[in-house]
Structures are given as structure tokens and as C-alpha cells.
C-alpha positions in Angstrom: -58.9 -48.8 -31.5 -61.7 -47.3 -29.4 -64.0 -48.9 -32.2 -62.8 -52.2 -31.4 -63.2 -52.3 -27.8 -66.8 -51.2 -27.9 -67.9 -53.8 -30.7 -66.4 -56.2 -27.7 -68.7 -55.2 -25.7 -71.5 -53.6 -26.9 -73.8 -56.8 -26.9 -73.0 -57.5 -22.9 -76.2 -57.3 -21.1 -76.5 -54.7 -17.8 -78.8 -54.6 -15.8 -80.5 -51.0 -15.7 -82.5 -49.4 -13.1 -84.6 -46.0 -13.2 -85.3 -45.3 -9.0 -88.1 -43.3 -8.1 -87.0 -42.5 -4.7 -86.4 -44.7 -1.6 -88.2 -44.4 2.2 -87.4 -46.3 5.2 -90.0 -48.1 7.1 -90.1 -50.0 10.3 -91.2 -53.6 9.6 -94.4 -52.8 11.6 -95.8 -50.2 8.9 -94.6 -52.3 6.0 -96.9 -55.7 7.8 -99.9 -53.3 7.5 -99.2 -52.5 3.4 -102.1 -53.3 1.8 -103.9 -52.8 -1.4 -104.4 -49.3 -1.6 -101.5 -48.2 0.4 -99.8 -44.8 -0.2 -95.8 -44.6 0.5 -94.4 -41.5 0.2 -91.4 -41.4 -1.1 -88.0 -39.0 -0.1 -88.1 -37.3 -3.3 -90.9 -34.7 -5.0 -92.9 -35.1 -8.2 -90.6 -32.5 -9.9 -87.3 -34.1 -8.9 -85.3 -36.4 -11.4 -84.7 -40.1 -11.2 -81.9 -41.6 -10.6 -81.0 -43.9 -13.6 -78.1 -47.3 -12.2 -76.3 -49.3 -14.3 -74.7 -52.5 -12.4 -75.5 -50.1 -9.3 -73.9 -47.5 -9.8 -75.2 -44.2 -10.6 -74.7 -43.6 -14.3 -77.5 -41.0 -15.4 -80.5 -39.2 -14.3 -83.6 -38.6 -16.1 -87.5 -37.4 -15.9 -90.3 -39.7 -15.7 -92.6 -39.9 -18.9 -94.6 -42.1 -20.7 -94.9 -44.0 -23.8 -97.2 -46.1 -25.0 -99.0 -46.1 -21.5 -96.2 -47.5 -20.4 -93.6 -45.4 -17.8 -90.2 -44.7 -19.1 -87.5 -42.6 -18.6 -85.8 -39.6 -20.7 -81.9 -38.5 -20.1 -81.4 -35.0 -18.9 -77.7 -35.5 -16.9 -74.9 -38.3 -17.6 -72.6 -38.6 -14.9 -69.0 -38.2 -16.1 -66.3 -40.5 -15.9 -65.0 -38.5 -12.1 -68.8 -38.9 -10.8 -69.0 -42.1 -11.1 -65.4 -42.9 -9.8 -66.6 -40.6 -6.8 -69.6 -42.5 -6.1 -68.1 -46.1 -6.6 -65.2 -44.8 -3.9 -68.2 -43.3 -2.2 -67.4 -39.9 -1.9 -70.0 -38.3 -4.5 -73.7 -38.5 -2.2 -75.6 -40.3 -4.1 -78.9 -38.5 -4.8 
């Protein structure tokens, strides 16, 4: 039965994003970006990225590269409870 359900499904479209880390700025600082700007981020190079799916937080992964091109490899899925948690918000995100 499972089987069924996912063929039903499994040529919908999400939309998928990997996030590198986040940083608030005041508008003045972001007016001044320019070419050659540096934002630091809240996250370090070593931590992992957070990988959405529709928005909500379905994996996280390290950065690599293939092909020159950045990607992102799976290290952790959230389970079916962690993402409940962070759509009710009680899981931090992060």
C-alpha cells in the first residue's frame, strides 16, 4: 500500500534549500554592501547546513563540491517527531 502512495507522489516538485547560516543586519550596513563585501555568518566553517524542504527542516548535511560546483552531502535526517517539533515550533531550529 505504502508503494502506492509514494508512486503518487514521488514526481511532485519541492522546493529544496541547503542554508549556510543567517546574520542580521541593520539596513544601514546592508546600503553599504558592495562588491567585495565580507558577511559573516552565525555559523563556523566546520558546522553543518541546514538542508529545508517546503521550509521545514528536513536534513542536515556538509558542504562539498562537485564538479566546481557547491553541493551538499547528508550526514543527519530529521525524524518524523523532529520535524513535527519544529513545524509546532518547539524543536530550535539550528
Amino acid at each position: 500500500m505504502s508503494e502506492i502512495k509514494e508512486e503518487l507522489v514521488s514526481d511532485v516538485n519541492v522546493q529544496v534549500t541547503v542554508e549556510l547560516g543567517r546574520v542580521r543586519k541593520p539596513i544601514r550596513e546592508v546600503l553599504n554592501f558592495a562588491p567585495g563585501s565580507v558577511i559573516a555568518l552565525n555559523k563556523s566553517a566546520r558546522d553543518l547546513v541546514d538542508i529545508y524542504v517546503n521550509n521545514t527542516l528536513f536534513a542536515r548535511g556538509e558542504v562539498v563540491t562537485v564538479n566546481e560546483s557547491f553541493a551538499a552531502r547528508v550526514t543527519e535526517v530529521m525524524s518524523k517527531e523532529q520535524r513535527y517539533g519544529v513545524l509546532q515550533g518547539t524543536t530550535k531550529k539550528g
